[in-house]
C-alpha positions as CSV (number, residue, x, y, z in Angstrom):
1,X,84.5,171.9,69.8
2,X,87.3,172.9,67.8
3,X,89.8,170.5,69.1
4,X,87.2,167.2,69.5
5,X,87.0,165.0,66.5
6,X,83.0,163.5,66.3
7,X,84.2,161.5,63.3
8,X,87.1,159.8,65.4
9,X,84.6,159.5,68.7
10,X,81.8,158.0,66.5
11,X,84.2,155.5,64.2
12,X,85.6,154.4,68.1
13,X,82.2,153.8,69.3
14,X,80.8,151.8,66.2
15,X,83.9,149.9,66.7
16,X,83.2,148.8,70.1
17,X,79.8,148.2,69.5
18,X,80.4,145.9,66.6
19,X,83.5,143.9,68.6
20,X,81.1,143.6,71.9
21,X,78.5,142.1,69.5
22,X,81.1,139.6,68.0
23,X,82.3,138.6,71.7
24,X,78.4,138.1,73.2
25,X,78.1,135.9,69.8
26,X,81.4,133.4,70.7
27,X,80.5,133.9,74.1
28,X,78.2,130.9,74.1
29,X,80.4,128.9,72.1
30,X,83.4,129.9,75.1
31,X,80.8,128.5,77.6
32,X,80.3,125.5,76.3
33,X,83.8,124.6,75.4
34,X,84.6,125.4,78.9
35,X,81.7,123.3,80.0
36,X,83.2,120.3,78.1
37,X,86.5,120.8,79.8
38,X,85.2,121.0,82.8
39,X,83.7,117.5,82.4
40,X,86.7,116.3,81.3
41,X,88.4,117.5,84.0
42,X,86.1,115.6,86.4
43,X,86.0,112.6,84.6
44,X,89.7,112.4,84.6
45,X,89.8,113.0,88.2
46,X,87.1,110.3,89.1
47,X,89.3,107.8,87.4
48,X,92.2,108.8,89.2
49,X,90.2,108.4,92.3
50,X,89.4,105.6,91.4
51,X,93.1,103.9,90.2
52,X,93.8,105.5,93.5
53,X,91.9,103.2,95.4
54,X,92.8,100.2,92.7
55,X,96.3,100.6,93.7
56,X,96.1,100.8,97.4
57,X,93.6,97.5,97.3
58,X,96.5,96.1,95.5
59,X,99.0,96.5,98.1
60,X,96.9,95.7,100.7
61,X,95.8,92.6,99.0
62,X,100.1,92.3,98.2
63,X,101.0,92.8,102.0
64,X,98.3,90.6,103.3
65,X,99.5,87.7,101.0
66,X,103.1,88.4,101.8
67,X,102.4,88.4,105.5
68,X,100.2,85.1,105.6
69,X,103.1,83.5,103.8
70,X,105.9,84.7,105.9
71,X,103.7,83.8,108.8
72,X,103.2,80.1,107.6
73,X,106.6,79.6,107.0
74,X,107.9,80.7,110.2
75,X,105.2,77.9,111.9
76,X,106.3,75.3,109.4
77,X,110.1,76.2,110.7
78,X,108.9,75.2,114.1
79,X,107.5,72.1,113.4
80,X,103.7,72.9,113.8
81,X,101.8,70.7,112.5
82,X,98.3,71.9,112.1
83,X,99.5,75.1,110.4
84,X,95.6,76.4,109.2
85,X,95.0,76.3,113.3
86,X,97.5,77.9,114.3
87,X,97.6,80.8,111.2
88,X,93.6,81.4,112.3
89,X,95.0,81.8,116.3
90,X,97.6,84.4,115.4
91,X,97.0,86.2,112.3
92,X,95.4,89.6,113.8
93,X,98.3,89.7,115.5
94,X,101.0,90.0,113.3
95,X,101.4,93.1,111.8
96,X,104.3,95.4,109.7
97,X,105.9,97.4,111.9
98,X,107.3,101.4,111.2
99,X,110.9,99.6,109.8
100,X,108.9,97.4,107.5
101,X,110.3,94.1,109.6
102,X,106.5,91.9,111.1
103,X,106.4,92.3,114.5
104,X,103.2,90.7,116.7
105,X,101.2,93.7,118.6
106,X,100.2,91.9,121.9
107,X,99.7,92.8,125.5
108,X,103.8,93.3,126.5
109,X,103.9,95.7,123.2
110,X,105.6,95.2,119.5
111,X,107.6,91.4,120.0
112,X,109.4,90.5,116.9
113,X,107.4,88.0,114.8
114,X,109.6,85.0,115.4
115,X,109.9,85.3,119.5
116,X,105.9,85.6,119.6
117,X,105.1,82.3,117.5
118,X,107.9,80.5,118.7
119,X,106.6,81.6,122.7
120,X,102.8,81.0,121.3
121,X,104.0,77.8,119.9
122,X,105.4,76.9,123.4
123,X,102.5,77.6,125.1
124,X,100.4,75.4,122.6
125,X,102.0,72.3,122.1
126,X,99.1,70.7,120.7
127,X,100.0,72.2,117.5
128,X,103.1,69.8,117.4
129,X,103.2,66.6,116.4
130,X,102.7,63.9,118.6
131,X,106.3,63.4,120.5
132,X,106.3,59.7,120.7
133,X,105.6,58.2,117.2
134,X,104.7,54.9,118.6
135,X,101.9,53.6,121.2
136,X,99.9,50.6,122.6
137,X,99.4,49.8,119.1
138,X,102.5,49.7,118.1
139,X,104.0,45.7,116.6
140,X,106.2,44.2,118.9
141,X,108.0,42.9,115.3
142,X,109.2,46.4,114.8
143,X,110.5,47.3,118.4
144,X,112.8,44.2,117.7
145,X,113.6,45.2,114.7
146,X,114.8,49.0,116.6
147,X,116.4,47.3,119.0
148,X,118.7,44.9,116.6
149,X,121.1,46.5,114.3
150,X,120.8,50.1,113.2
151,X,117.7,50.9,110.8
152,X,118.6,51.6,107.3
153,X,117.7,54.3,105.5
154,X,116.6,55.3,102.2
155,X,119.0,58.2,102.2
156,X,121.9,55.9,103.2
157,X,121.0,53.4,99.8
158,X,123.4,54.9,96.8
159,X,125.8,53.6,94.3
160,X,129.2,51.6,95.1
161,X,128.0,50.6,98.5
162,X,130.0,48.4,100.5
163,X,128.8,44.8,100.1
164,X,128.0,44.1,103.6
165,X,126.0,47.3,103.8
166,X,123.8,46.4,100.5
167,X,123.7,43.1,102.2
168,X,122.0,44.9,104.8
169,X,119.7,46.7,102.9
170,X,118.6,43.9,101.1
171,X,117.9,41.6,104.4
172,X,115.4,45.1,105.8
173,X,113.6,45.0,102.3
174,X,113.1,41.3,102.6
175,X,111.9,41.7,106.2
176,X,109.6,44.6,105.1
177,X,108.0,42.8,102.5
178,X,107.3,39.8,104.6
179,X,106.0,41.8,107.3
180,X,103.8,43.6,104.5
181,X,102.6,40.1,103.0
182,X,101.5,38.9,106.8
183,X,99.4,41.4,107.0
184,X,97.1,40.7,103.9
């Protein structure tokens, strides 16, 4: 035992023993720090989750919006009249396709947007308006008045007219109103 120092063996035991004891007493303070971040951590992940689904509502609420408009103006283009109708008939329909452009999914495959509602237009023209504006109960005083010299219109009335034009203007207006009076 001539070589082995007890003092050395014994000071190096004490020593562990005492900084064991120091770690088992922040051990419980280590737990629950790590038990706070930890909750933390999946707090901060159910909000993501949750922005997540925020955001793709948002573009699906974005794209929706954007579609129904495009689709409504390309009926108004064609002169449909009863545009609610005919947005109900083909909206499932229309979707985006994989280069972003709409295209209408039907029985023939992907059709671009505009050959589908102008073909499903076609195929419905009781979405138009009516072709002839006029009917049985139409005024025979206004057939004359088609028939006589050419109608005038308010986009033709503008400054430094010709004199015989405002003259005619001013003869429909007369007729007009007197046509207007008869009828109270």
């Amino acid at each position: 035992m001539e070589g082995i120092d007890v003092q050395a063996i014994v000071r190096q035991a004490v020593q562990e023993f005492v900084n064991n004891t120091e770690h088992t007493k922040n051990e419980p303070a280590y737990k629950a720090e790590l038990q706070e971040e930890r909750k933390r951590r999946e707090q901060l992940e159910r909000r993501l989750n949750e922005l997540v689904e925020e955001n793709k509502r948002s573009r699906k609420a974005a794209e929706d919006a954007e579609r129904n408009s495009t689709v409504r103006a390309e009926l108004q283009r064609l002169g449909v009249a009863k545009i609610d109708l005919a947005f109900k008939a083909v909206q499932d329909s229309i979707v985006r396709g994989e280069d972003g452009r709409f295209v209408a999914r039907g029985d023939t495959g992907e059709v671009p947007m505009k050959e589908y509602l102008t073909g499903f237009v076609n195929e419905n023209p009781e979405l138009l308006p009516a072709r002839i504006p006029g009917g049985t109960g139409m005024t025979a005083t206004l057939k004359a008045a088609a028939t006589g010299n050419e109608m005038v219109s308010i986009e033709r009335i503008r400054p430094g007219m010709s004199a015989e034009e405002m003259q005619r203007v001013r003869e429909e207006i007369v007729r007009v109103a007197s046509q207007s009076l008869k009828g109270l």
